[in-house]
GUROPA-225999 format. One record per residue (C-alpha): x, y, z. Coordinates in nm, 3 decimals, padded with zeros to 5 digits. Layout:
N
R      east     north        up
R         X         Y         Z
...
This chain:
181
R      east     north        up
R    04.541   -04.891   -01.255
R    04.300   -05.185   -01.362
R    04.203   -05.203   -00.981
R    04.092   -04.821   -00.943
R    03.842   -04.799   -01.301
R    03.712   -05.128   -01.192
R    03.644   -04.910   -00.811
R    03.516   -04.644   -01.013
R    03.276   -04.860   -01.211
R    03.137   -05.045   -00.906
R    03.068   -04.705   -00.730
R    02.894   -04.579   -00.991
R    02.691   -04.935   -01.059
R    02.584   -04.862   -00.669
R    02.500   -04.540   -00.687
R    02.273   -04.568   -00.995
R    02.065   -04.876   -00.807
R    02.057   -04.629   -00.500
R    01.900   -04.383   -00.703
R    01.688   -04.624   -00.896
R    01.584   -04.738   -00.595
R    01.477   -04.449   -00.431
R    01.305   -04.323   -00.726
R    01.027   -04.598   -00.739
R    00.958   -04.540   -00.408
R    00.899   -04.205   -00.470
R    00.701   -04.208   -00.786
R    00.467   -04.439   -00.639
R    00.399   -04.291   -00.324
R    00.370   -03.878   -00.448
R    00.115   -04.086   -00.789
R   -00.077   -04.290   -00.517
R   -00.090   -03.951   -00.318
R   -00.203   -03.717   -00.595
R   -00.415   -03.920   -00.783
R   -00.723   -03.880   -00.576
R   -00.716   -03.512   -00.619
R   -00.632   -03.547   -00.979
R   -00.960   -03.738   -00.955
R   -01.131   -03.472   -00.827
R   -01.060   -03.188   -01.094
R   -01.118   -03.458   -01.384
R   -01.492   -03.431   -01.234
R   -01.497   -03.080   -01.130
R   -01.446   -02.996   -01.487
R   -01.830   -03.074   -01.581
R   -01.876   -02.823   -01.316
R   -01.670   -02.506   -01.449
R   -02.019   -02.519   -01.684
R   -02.165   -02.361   -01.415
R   -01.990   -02.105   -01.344
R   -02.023   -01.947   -01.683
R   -02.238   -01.656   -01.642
R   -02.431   -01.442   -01.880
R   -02.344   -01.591   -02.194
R   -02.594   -01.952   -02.243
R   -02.380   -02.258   -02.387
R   -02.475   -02.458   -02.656
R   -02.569   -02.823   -02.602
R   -02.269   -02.959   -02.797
R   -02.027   -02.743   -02.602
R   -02.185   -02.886   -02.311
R   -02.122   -03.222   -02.431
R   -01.768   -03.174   -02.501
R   -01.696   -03.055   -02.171
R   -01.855   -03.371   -01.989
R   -01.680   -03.590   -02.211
R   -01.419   -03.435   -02.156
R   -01.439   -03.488   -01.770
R   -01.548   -03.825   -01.850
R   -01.248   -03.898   -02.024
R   -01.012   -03.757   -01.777
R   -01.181   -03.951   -01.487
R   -01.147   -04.261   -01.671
R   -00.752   -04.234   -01.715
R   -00.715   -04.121   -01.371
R   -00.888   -04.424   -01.231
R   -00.697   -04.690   -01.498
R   -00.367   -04.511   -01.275
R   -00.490   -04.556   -00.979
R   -00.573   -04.930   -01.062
R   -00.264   -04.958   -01.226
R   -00.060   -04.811   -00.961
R   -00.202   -05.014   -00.713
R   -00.107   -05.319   -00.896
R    00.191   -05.212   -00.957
R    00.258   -05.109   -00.567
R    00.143   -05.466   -00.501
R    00.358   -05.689   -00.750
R    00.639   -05.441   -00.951
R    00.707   -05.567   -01.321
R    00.766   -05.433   -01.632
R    00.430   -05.499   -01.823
R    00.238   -05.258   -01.517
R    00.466   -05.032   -01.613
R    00.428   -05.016   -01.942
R    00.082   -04.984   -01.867
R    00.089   -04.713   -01.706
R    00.322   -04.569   -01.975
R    00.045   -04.607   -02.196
R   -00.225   -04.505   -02.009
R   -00.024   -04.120   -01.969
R    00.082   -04.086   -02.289
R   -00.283   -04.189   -02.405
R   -00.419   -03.902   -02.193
R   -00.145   -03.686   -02.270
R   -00.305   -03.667   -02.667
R   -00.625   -03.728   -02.599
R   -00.741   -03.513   -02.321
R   -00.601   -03.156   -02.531
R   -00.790   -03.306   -02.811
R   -01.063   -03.331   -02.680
R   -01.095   -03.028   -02.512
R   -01.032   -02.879   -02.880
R   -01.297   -03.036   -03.046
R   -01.544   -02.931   -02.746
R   -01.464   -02.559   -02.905
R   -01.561   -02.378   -02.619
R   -01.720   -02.031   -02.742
R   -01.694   -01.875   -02.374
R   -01.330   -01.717   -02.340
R   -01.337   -01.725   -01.973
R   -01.455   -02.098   -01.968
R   -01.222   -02.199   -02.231
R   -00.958   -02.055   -02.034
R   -01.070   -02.247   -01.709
R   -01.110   -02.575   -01.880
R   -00.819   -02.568   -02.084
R   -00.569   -02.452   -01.748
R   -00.774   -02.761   -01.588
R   -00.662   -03.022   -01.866
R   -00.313   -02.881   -01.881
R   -00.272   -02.896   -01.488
R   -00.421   -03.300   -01.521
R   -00.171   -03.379   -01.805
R    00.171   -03.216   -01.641
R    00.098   -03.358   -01.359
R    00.034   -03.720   -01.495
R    00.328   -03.644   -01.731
R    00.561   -03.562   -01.401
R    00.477   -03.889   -01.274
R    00.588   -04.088   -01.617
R    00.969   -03.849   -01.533
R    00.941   -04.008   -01.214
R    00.902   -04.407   -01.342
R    01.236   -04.619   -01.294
R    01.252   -04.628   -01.675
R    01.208   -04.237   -01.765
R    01.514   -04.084   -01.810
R    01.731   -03.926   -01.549
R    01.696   -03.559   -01.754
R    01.302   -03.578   -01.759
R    01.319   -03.668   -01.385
R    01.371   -03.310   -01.286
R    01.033   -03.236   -01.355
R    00.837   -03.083   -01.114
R    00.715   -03.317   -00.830
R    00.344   -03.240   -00.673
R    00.217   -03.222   -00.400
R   -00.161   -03.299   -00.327
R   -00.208   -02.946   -00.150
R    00.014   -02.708   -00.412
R   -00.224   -02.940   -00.681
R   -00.515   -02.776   -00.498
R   -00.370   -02.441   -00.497
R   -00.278   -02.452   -00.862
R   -00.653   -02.574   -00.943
R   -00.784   -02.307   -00.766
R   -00.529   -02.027   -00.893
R   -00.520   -02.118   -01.257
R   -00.886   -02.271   -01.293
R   -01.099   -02.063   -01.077
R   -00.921   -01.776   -01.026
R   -00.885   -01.749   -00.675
R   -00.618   -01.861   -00.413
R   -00.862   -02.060   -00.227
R   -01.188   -02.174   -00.097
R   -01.252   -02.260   -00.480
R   -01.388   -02.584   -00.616
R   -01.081   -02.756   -00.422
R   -00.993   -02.741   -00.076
């Protein structure tokens, strides 16, 4: 009897480091992979300014915006240095790091886009699908880290090209041929 829970208990000790394992090669490679589109939106963001038309912005809300994009450039490029570092020589204070660096953005970016208060409904709208899209996505790859939990790794993984689509459905408004391609 001894001999078949202590079977039972190996099997399952294997097939958690199986799945561990495959995991951080995974997280890595979709974060390294989506990060440079990620990127992208954080500084197409200053740009949704533009496409306001009609109603004139003031110069603070115009502020907020770019500091906005600012801000969400700036996380997005600790990441990618982090990641990078991480990819290069795995240990526990990178990942903690990175840890930090997400849940940073993950309260600072939606404040700041509230204290930009955006008058235009159709620009709020834009930026504020734009900052959600950054932060889920940066949030789905903290589900996929070999220390998030196995429940919050059933989030969502992205893809660089349905990242694209989703910027150009939920921010712009269009299927394609948007701000991303």
């Amino acid at each position: 009897m001894q001999s078949k829970s202590m079977k039972a208990v190996l099997a399952a000790v294997v097939c958690l480091a199986m799945l561990a394992t495959g995991c951080t090669a995974q997280w890595i490679s979709v974060a390294l992979a989506d990060l440079p589109v990620l990127t992208q939106m954080a500084l197409n963001i200053a740009s949704l300014v533009a496409t306001v038309q009609g109603q004139r912005m003031s110069p603070g809300e115009t502020a907020g915006i770019q500091s906005l994009s600012s801000s969400a450039y700036g996380a997005l490029n600790s990441l990618q240095t982090l990641y990078q570092q991480y990819e290069a020589n795995p240990d526990a204070g990178t990942l903690q790091k990175i840890q930090d660096v997400i849940a940073e953005a993950g309260r600072e970016l939606p404040a700041e886009l509230q204290a930009a208060h955006i008058s235009d409904p159709a620009l709020s709208a834009r930026v504020t699908a734009a900052v959600n899209l950054i932060v889920s996505t940066m949030e789905s790859f903290a589900a996929m880290m070999p220390s998030a939990a196995p429940t919050a790794r059933r989030l969502e993984v992205r893809k660089a090209g349905e990242l694209k689509s989703r910027w150009n459905r939920e921010v712009c408004g269009v299927e394609s041929g948007c701000m991303l391609r």
